[in-house]
DSSP file (Angstrom, degrees, kcal/mol; ACC not computed):
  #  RESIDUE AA STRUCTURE BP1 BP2  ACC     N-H-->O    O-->H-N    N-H-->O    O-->H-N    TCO  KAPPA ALPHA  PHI   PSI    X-CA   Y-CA   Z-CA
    1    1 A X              0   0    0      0, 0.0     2,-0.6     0, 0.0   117,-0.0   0.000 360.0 360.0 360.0 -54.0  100.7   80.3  179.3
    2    2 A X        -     0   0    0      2,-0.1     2,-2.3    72,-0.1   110,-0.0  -0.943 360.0-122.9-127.5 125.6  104.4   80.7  177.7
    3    3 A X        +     0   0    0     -2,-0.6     2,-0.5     2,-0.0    -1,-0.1  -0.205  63.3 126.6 -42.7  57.5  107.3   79.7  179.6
    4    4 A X        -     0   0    0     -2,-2.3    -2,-0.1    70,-0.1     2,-0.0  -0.956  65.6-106.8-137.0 134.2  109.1   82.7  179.6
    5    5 A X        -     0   0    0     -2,-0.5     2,-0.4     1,-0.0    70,-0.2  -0.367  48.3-169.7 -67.4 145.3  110.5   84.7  182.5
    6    6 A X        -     0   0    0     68,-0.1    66,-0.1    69,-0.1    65,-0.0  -0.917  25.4 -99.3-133.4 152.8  108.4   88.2  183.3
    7    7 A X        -     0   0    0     64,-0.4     2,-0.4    -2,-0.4    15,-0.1  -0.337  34.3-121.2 -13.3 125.2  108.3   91.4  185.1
    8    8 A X        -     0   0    0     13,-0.1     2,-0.4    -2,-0.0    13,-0.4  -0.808  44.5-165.0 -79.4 144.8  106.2   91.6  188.2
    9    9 A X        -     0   0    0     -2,-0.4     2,-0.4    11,-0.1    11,-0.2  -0.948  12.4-137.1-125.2 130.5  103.7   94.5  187.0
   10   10 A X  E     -A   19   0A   0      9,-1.6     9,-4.0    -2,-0.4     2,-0.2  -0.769  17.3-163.5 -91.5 147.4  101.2   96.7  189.1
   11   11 A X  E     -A   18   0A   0     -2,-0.4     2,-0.3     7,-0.2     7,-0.2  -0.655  16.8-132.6-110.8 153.7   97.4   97.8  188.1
   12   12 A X    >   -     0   0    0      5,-1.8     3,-7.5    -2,-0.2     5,-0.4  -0.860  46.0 -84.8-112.6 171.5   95.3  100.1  189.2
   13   13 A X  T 3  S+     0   0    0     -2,-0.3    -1,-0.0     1,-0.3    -2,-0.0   0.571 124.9  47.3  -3.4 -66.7   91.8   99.1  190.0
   14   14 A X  T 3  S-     0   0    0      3,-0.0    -1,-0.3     0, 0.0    72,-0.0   0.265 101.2-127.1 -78.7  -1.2   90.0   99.2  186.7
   15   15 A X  S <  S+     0   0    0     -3,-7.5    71,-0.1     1,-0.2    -2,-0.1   0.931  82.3 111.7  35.0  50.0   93.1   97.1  184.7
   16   16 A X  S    S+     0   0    0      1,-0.5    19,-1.1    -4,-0.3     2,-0.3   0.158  76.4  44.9-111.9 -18.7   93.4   99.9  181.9
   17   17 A X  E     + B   0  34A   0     -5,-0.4    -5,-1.8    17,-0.2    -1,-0.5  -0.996  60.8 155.2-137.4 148.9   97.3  100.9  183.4
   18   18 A X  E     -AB  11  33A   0     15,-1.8    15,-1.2    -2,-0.3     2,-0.4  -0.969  10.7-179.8-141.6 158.9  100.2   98.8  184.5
   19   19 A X  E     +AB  10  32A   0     -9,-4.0    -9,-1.6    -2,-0.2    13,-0.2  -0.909   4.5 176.2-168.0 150.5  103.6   99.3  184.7
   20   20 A X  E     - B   0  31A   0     11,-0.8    11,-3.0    -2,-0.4     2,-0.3  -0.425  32.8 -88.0-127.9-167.8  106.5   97.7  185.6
   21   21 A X  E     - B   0  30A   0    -13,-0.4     2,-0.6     9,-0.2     9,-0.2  -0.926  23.5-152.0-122.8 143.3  110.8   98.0  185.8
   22   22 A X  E     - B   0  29A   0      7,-0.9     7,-0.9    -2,-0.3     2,-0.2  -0.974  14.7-163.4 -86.7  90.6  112.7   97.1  183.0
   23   23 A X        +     0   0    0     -2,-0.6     2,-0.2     5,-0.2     5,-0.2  -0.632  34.0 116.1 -86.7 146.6  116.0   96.0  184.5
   24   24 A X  S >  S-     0   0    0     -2,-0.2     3,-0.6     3,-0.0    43,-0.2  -0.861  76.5 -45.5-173.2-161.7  118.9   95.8  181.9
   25   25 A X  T 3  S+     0   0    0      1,-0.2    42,-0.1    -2,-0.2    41,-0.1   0.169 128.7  51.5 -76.1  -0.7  122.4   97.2  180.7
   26   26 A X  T 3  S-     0   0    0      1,-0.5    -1,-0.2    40,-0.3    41,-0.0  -0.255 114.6-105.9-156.9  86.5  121.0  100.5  181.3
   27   27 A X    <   -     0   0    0     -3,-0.6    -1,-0.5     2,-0.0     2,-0.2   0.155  61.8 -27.9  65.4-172.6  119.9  100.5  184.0
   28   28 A X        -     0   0    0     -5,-0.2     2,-0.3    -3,-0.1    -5,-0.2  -0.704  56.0-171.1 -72.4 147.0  116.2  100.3  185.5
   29   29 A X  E     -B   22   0A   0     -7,-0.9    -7,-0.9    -2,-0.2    -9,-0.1  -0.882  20.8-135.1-125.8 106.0  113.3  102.0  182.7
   30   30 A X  E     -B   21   0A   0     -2,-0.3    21,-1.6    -9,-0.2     2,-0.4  -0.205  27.5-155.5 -31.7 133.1  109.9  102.4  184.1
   31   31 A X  E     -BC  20  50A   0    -11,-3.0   -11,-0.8    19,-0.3    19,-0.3  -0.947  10.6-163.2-135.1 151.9  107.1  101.1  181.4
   32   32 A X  E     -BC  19  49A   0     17,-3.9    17,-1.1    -2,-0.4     2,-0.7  -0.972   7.8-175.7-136.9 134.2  104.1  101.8  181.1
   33   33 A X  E     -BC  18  48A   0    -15,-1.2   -15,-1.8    -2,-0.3     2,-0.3  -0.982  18.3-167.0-129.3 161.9  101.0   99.8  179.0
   34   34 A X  E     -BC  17  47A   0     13,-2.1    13,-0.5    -2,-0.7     2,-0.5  -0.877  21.5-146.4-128.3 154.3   97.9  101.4  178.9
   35   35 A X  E     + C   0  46A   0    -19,-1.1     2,-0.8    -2,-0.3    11,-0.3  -0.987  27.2 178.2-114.2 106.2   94.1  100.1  177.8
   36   36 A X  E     - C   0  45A   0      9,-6.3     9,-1.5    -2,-0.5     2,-0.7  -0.910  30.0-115.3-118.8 151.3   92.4  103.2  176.3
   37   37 A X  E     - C   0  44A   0     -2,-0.8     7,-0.2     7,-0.2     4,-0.1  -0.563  27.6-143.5 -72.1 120.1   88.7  102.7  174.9
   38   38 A X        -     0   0    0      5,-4.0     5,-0.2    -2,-0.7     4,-0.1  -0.209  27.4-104.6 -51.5 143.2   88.2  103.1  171.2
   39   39 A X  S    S+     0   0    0      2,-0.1     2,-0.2     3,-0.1     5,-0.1   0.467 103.0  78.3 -68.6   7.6   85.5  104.5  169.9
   40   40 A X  S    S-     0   0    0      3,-0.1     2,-0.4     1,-0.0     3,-0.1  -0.352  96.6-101.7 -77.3 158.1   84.1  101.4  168.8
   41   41 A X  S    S+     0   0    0     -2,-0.2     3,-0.1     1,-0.2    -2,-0.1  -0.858 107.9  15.7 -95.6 142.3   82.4   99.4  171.8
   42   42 A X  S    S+     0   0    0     -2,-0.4    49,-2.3     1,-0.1     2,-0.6   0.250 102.1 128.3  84.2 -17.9   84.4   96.7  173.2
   43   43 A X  E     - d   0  91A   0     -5,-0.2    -5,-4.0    47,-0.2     2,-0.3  -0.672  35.8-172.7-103.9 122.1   87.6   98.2  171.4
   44   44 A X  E     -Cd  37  92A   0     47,-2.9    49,-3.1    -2,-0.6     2,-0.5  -0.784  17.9-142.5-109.0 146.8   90.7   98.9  173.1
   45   45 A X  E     -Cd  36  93A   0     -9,-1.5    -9,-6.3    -2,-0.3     2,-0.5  -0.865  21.3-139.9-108.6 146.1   94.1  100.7  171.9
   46   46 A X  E     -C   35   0A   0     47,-2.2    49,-0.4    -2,-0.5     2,-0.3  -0.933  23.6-173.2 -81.3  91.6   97.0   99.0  173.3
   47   47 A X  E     +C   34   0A   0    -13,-0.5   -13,-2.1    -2,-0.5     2,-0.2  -0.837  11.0 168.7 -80.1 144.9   99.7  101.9  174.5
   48   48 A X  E     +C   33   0A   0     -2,-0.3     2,-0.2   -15,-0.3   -15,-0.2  -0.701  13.4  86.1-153.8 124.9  102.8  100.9  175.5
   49   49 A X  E    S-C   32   0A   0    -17,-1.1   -17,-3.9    -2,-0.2     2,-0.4  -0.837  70.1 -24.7-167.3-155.1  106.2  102.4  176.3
   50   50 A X  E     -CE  31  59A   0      9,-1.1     9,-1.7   -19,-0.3   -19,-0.3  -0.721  62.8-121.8 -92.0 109.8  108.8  104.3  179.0
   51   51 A X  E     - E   0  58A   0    -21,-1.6     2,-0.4    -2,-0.4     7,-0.2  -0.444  24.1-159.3 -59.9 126.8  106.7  106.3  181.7
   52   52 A X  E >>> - E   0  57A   0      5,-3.9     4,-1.9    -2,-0.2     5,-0.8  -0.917   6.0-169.4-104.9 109.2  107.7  109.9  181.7
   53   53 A X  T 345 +     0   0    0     -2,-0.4    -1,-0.1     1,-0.3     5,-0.0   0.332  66.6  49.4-115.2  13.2  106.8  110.9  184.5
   54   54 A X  T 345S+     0   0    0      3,-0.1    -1,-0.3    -3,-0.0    -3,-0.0   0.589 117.8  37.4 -74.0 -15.5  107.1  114.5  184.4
   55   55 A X  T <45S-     0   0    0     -3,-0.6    -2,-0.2     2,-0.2     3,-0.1   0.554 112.1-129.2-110.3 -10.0  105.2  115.5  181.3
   56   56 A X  T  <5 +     0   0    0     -4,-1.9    -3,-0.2     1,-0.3     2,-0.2   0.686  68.8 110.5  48.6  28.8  102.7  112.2  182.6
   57   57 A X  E   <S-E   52   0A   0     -5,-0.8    -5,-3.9    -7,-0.0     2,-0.7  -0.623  71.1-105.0-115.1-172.3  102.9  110.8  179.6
   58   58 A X  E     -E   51   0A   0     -7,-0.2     2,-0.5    -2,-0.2    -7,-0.2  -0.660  15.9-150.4-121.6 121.6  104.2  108.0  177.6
   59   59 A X  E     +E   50   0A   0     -9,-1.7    -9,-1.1    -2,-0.7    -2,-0.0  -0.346  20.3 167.8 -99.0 109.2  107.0  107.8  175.1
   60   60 A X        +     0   0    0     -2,-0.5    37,-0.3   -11,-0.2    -1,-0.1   0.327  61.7  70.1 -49.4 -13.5  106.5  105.5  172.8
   61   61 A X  S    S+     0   0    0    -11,-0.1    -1,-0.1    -3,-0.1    36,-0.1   0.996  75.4 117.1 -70.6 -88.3  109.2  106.5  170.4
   62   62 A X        -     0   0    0      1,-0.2     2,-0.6   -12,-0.1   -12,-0.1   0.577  63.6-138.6 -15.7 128.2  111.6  105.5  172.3
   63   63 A X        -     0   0    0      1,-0.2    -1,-0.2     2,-0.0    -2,-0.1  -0.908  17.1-178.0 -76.6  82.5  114.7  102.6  172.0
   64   64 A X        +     0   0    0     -2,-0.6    -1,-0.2   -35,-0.0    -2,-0.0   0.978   7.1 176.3 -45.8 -77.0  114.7  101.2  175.5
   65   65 A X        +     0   0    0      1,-0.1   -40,-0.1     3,-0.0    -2,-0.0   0.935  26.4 140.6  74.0  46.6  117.7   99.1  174.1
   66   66 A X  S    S-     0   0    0    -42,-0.1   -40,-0.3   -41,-0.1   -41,-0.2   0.148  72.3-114.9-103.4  24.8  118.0   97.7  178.0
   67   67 A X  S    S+     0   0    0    -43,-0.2     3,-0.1     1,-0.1   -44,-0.0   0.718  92.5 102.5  57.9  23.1  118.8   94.0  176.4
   68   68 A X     >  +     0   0    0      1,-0.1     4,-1.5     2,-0.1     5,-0.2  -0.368  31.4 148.1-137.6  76.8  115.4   92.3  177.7
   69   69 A X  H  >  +     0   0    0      1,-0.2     4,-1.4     2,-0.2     5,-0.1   0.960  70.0  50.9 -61.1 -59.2  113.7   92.5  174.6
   70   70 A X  H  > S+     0   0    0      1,-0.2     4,-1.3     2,-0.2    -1,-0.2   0.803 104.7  46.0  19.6-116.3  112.1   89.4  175.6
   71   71 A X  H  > S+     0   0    0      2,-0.3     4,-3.8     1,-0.2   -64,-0.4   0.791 112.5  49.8 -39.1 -59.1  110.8   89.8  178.9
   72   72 A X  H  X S+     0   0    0     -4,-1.5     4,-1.4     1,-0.2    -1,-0.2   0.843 109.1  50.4 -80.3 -16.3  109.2   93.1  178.4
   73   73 A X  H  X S+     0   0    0     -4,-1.4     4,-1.5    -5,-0.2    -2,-0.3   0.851 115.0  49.6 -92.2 -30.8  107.4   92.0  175.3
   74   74 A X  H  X S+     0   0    0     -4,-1.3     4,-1.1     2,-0.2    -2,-0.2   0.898 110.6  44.9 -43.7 -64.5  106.3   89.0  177.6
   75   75 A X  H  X S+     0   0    0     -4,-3.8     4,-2.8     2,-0.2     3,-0.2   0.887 107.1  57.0 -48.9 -45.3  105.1   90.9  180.5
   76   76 A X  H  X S+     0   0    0     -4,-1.4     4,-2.3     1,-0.2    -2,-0.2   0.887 111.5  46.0 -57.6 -37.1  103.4   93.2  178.1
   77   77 A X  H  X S+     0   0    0     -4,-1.5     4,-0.9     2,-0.2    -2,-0.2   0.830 107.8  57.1 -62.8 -29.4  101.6   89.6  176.8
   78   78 A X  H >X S+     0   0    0     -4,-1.1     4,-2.9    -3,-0.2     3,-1.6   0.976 104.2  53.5 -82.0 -45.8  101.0   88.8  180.5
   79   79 A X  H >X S+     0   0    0     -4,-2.8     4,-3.9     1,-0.3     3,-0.8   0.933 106.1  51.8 -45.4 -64.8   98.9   92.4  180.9
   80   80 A X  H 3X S+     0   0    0     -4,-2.3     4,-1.4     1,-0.2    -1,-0.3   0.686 102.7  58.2 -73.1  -1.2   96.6   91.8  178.2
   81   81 A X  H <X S+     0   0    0     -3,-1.6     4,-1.3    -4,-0.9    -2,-0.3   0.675 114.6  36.7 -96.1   7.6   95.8   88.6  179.6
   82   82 A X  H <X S+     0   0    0     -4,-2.9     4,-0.8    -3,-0.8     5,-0.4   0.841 114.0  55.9 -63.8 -29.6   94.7   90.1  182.7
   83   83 A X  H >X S+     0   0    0     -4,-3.9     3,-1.3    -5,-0.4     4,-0.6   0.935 112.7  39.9 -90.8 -33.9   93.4   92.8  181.1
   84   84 A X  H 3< S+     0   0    0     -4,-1.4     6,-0.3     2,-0.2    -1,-0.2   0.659 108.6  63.8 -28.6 -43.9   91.0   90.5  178.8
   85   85 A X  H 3< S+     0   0    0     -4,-1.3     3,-0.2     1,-0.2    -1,-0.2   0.681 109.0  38.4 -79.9   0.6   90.2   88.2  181.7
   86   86 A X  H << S+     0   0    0     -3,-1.3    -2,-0.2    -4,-0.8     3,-0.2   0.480 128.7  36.4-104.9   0.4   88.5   91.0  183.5
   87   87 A X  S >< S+     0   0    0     -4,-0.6     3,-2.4    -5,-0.4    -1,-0.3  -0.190  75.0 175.7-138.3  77.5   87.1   92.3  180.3
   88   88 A X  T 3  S+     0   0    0      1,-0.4    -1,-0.2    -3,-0.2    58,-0.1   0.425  74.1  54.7 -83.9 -41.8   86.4   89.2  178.5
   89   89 A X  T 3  S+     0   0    0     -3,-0.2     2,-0.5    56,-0.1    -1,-0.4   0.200  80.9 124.6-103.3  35.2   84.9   90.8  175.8
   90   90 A X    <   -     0   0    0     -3,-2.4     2,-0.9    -6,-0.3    56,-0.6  -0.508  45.8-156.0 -50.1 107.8   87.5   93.0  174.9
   91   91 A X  E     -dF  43 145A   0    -49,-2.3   -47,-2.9    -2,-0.5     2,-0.5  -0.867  16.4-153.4-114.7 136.4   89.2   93.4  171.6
   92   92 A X  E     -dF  44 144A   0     52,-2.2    52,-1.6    -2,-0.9     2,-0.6  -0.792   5.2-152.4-111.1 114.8   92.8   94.9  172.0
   93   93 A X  E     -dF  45 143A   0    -49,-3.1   -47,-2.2    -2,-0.5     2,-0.4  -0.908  13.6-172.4 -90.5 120.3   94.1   96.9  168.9
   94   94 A X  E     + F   0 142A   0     48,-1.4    48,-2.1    -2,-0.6     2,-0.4  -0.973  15.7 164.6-104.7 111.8   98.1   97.0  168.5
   95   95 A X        -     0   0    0    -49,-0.4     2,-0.4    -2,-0.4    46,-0.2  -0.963  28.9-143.7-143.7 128.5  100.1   99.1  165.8
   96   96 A X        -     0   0    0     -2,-0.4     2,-1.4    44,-0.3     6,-0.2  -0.800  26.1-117.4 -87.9 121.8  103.9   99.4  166.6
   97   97 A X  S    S+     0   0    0     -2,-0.4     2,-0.2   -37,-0.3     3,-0.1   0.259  91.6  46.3 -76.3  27.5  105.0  103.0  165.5
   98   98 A X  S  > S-     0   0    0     -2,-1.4     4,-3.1     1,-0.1     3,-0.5  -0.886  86.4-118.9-168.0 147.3  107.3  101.9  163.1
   99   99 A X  H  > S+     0   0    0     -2,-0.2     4,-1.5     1,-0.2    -1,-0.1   0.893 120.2  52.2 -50.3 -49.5  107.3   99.5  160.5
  100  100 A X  H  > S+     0   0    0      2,-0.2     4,-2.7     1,-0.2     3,-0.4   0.933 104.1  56.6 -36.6 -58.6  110.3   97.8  162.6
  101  101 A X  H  >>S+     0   0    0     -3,-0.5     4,-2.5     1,-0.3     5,-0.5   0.988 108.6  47.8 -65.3 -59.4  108.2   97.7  166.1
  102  102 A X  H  X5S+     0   0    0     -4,-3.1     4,-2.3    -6,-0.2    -1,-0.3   0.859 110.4  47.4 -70.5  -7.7  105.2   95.5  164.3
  103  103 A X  H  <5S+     0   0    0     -4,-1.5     4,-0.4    -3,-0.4    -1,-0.2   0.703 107.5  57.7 -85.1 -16.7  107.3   93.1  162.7
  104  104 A X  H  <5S+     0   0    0     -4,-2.7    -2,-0.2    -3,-0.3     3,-0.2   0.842 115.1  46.9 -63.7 -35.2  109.3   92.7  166.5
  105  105 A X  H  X5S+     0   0    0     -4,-2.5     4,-4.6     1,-0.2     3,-0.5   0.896 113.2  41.6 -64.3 -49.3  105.7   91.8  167.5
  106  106 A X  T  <<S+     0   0    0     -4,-2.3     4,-0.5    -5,-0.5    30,-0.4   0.460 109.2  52.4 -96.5  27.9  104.8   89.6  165.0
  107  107 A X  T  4 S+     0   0    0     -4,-0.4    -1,-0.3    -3,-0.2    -2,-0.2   0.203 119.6  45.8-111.5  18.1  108.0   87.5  164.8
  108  108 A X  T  > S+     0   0    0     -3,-0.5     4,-1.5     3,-0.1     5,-0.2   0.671 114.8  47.8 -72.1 -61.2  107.0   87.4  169.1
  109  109 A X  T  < S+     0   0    0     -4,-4.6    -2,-0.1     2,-0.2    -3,-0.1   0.805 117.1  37.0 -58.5 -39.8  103.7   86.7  168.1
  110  110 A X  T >4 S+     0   0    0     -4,-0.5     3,-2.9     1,-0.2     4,-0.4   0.908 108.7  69.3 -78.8 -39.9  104.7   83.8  165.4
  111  111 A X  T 34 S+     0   0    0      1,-0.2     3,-0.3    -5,-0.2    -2,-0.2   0.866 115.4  20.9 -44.3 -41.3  107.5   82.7  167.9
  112  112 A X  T >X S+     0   0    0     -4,-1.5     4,-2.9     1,-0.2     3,-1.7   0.013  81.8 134.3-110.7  25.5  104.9   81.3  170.5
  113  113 A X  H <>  +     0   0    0     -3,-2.9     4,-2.9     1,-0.3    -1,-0.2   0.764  63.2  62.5 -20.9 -55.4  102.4   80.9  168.4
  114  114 A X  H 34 S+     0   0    0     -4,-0.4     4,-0.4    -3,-0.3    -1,-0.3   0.672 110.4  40.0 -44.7 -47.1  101.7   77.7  169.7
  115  115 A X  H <> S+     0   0    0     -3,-1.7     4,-0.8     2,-0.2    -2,-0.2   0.906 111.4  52.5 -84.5 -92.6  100.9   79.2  173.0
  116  116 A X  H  X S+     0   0    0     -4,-2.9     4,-1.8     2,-0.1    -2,-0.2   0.782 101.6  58.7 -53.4 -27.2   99.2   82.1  172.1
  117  117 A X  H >< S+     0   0    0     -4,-2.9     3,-2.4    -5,-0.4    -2,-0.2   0.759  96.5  63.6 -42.2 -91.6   96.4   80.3  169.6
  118  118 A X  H 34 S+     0   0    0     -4,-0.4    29,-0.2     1,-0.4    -1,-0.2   0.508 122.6  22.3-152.5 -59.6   95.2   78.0  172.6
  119  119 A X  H 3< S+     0   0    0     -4,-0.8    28,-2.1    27,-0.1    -1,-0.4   0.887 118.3  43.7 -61.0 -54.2   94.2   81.6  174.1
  120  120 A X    <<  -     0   0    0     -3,-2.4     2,-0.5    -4,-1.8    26,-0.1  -0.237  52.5-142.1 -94.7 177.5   93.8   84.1  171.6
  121  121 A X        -     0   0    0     -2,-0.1    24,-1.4    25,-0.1     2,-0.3  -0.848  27.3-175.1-154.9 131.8   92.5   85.1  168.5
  122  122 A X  E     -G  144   0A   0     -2,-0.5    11,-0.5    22,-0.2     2,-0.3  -0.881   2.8-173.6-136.1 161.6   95.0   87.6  166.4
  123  123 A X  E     -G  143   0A   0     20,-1.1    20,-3.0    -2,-0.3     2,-0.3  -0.770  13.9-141.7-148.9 136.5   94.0   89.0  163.3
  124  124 A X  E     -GH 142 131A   0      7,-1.4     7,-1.2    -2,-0.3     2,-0.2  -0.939  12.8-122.0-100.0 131.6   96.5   91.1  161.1
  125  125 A X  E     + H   0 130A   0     16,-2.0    15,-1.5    -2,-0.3     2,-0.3  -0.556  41.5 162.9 -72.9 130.4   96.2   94.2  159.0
  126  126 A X  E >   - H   0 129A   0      3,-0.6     3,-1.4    -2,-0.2    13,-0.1  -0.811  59.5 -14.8-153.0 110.7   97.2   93.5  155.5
  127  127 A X  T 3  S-     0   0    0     -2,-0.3     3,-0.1     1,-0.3    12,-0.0   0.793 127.8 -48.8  74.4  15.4   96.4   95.5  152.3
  128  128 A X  T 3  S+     0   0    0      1,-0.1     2,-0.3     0, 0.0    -1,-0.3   0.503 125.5 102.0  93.6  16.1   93.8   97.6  153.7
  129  129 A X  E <   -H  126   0A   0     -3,-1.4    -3,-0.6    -5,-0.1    -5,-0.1  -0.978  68.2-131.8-109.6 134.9   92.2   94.3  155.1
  130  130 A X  E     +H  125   0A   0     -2,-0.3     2,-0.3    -5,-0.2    -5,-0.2  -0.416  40.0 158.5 -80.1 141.3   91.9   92.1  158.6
  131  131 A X  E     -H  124   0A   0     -7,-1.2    -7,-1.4     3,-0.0     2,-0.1  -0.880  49.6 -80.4-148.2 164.4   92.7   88.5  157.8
  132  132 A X        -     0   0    0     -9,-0.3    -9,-0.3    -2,-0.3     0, 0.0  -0.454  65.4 -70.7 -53.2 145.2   93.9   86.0  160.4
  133  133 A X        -     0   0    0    -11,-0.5     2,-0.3    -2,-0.1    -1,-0.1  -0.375  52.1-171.9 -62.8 131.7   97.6   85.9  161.7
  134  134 A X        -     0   0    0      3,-0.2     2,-0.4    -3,-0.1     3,-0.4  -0.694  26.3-123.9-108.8 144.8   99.9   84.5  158.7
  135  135 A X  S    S+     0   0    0     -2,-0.3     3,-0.1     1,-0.2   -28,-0.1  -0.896  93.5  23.1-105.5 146.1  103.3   83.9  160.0
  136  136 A X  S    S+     0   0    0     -2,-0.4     2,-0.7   -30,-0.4    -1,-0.2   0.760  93.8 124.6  90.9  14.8  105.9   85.7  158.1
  137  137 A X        -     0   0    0     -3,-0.4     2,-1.5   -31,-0.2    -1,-0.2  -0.922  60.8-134.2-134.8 115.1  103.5   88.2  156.9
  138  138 A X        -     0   0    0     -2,-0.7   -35,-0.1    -3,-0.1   -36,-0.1  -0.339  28.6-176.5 -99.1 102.3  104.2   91.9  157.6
  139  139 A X        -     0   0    0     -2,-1.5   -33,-0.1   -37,-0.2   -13,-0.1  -0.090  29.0-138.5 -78.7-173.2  100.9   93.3  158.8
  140  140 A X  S    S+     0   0    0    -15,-1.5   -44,-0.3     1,-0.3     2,-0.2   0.890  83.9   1.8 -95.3 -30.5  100.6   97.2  159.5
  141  141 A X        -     0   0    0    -46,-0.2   -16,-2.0   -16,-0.1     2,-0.3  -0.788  66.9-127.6-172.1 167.2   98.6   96.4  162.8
  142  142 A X  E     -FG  94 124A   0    -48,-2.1   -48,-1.4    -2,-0.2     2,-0.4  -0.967   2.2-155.4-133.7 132.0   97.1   93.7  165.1
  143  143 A X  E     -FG  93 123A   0    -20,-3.0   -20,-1.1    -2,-0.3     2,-0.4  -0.988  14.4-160.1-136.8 164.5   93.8   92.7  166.8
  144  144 A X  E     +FG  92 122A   0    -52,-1.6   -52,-2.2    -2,-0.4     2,-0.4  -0.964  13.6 171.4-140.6  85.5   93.7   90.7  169.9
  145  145 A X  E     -F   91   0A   0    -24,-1.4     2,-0.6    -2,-0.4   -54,-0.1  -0.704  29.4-136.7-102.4 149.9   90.8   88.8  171.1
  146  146 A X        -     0   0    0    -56,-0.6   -26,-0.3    -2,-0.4     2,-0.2  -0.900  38.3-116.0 -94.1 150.3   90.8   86.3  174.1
  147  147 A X        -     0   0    0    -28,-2.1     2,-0.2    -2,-0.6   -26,-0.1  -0.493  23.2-111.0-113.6 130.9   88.6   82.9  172.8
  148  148 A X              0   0    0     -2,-0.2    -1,-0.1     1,-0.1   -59,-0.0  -0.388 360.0 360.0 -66.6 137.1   85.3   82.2  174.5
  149  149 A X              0   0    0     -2,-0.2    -1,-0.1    -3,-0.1    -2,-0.0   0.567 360.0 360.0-120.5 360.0   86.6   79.0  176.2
């Protein structure tokens, strides 16, 4: 879909976890994205960060800062379209845990824009409403549907 170098990522079975290596200027960081089911039907939250893998969680807080900003936000793009093409009717909810992290999404999101329409359906949180993706427009949250084709 977008010409951009990625991660190779492992799944388990069910495509709700992957994780990959973040290679960089410090070093390798295991990552981790997760599918978890919403309490809506069909609605999935989108986790994604640095496996800890003593406490077996995942820290999302966290400032990789391993200078493939990219890549990992790419890979992460590549996982939810697997994870969409085995669950087709899936809609993937996204909120970055700081006002910073969702506008690094949507200035990814506007940057290949092009690319991602042809696929996707995005929608943006704005004002206490869901509107279609604006570019340039700083929602609080995302949803992520894959287009009947």
């Amino acid at each position: 879909m977008i010409d951009i170098e990625v991660y190779e990522f492992q799944f388990e079975a069910t495509f709700s976890r992957f994780q990959f290596t973040s290679e960089g200027k410090n070093g390798k960081i295991e990552k981790v994205v997760v599918f978890t089911p919403a309490p809506v039907p069909d609605v999935y939250n989108l986790g994604f960060g640095d496996a800890d893998f003593v406490a077996g969680t995942i820290n999302t807080n966290i400032v990789s800062n391993n200078g493939d900003t990219d890549k990992v936000l790419a890979t992460v793009a590549n996982t939810i379209i697997e994870f969409t093409a085995q669950n087709p009717n899936a809609t993937i909810f996204a909120i970055g845990v700081t006002p910073a992290r969702n506008r690094l999404y949507r200035m990814n999101i506007q940057k290949y824009w092009t690319e991602i329409s042809t696929l996707f359906e995005i929608l943006g949180h704005y004002q206490n409403a869901w509107e279609n993706f604006i570019p340039n427009r700083d929602y609080q949250a995302f949803l992520i549907k894959r287009k009947i084709i």
